[in-house]
C-alpha positions in Angstrom: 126.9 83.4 106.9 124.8 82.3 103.7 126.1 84.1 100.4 123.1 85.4 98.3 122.9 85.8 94.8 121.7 89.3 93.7 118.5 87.7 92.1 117.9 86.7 96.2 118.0 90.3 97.4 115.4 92.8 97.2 117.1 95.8 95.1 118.2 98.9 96.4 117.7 102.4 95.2 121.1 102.1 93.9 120.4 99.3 91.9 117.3 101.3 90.4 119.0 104.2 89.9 122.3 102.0 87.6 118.5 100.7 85.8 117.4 104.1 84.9 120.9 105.5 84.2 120.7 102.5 81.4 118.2 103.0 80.3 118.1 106.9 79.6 121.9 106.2 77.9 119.7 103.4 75.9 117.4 106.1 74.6 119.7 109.3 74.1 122.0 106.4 72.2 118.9 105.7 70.2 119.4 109.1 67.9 123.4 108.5 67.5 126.3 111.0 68.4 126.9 114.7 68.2 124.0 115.2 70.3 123.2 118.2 72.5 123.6 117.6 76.8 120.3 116.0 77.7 118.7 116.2 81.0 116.4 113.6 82.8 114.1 114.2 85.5 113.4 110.9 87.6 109.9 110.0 88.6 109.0 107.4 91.3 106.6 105.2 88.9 104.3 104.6 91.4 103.3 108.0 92.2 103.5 108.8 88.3 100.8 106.1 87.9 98.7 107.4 90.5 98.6 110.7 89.1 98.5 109.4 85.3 96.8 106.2 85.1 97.0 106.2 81.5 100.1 105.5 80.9 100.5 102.3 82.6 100.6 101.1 79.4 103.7 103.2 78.2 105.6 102.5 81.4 107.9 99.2 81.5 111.0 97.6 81.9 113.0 95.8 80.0 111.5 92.7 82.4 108.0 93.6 81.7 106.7 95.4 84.7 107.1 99.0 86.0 110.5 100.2 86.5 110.7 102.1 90.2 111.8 105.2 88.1 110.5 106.6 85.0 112.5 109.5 83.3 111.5 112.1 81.3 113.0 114.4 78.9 113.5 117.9 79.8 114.6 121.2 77.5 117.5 121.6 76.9 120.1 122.0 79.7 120.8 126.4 79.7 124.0 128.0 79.7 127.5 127.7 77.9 128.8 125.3 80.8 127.5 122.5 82.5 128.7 123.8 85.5 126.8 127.2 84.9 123.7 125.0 83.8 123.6 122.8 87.0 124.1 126.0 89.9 120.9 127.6 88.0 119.0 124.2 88.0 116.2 123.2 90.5 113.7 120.4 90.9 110.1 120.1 92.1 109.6 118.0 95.2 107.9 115.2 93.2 111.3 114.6 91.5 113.4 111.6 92.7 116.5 112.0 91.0 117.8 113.1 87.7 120.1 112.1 84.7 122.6 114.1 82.6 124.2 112.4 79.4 126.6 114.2 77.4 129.6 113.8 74.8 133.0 114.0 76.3 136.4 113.6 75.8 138.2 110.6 78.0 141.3 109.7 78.3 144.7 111.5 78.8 147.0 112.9 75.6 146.8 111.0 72.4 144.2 108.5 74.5 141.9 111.2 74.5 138.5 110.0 73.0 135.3 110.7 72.2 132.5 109.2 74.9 128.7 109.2 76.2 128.7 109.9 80.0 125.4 109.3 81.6 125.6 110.3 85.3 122.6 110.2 88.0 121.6 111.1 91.8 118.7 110.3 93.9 117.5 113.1 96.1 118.8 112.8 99.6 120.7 108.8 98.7 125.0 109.9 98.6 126.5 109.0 95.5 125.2 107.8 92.2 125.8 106.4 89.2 127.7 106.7 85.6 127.9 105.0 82.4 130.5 105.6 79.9 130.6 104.8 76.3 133.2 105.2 73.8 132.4 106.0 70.0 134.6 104.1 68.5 133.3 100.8 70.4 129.4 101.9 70.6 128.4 98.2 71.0 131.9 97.5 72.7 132.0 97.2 76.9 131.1 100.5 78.7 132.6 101.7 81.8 130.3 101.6 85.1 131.1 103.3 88.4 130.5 106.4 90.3 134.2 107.1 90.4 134.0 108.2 86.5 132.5 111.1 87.0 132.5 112.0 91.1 132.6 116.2 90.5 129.2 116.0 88.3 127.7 113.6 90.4 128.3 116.2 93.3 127.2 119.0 91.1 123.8 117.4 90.0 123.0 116.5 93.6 123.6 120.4 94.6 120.1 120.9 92.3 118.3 118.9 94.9 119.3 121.4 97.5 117.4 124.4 98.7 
């Protein structure tokens, strides 16, 4: 059995999925805190490109070429709970996934703080991914895992079903 370094594997939707989570965080993080919930619909790139051809030039990683997903904003996320928001919510087929980020409370008692959670899902791939970031440490480490957030992660996958 040979060990392989992740730079040896090709990545997996998972892995572009914890890219665009980032990177959506990056941007909401990019107009500071007290922010409304922000929703992010996920695009394959490819078939964006093929559609829009123009704007190869807007569309890149952080390494330069195309990231597999691009996101792009939506209006504002309806209703007085995210919960209500989400059961009302529906995406066109030419959606891949989506992205929610929104300012929490973490923690238990006098722990409780004030956070960033950025959760996503891919249509029809289990699971998903979260990123959580504390306002007192913004450039401080940020928790990563699905287990932050597994309810919401259910919840935004229920507005890829029929």
């Amino acid at each position: 059995m040979t060990a392989t370094s992740p730079a040896d594997r090709a990545p997996s939707p998972g892995d572009a999925l914890v890219h665009a989570v980032d990177e959506v965080e990056e941007f909401v993080s990019g107009a500071g805190w007290d922010a409304p919930r922000q929703m992010f619909a996920l695009v394959r790139t490819s078939e964006l490109l093929s559609a829009e051809p123009g704007l190869a030039h807007q569309v890149t990683s952080g390494s330069g070429g195309p990231a597999e997903f691009t996101p792009i904003a939506q209006d504002s996320l309806p209703g007085d709970t995210v919960a209500g928001a989400l059961a009302t919510l529906t995406w066109p087929d030419e959606v891949a996934g989506c992205v929610l980020v929104m300012e929490i409370l973490a923690g238990a008692g006098e722990d409780q703080r004030e956070a960033r959670l950025a959760a996503g899902v891919l249509r029809d791939q289990p699971g998903g991914a979260c990123l959580l970031r504390w306002r007192h440490a913004p450039d401080g480490p940020v928790l990563r895992g699905a287990d932050l957030a597994p309810g919401l992660l259910e919840a935004l996958q229920g507005t890829f079903e029929p």
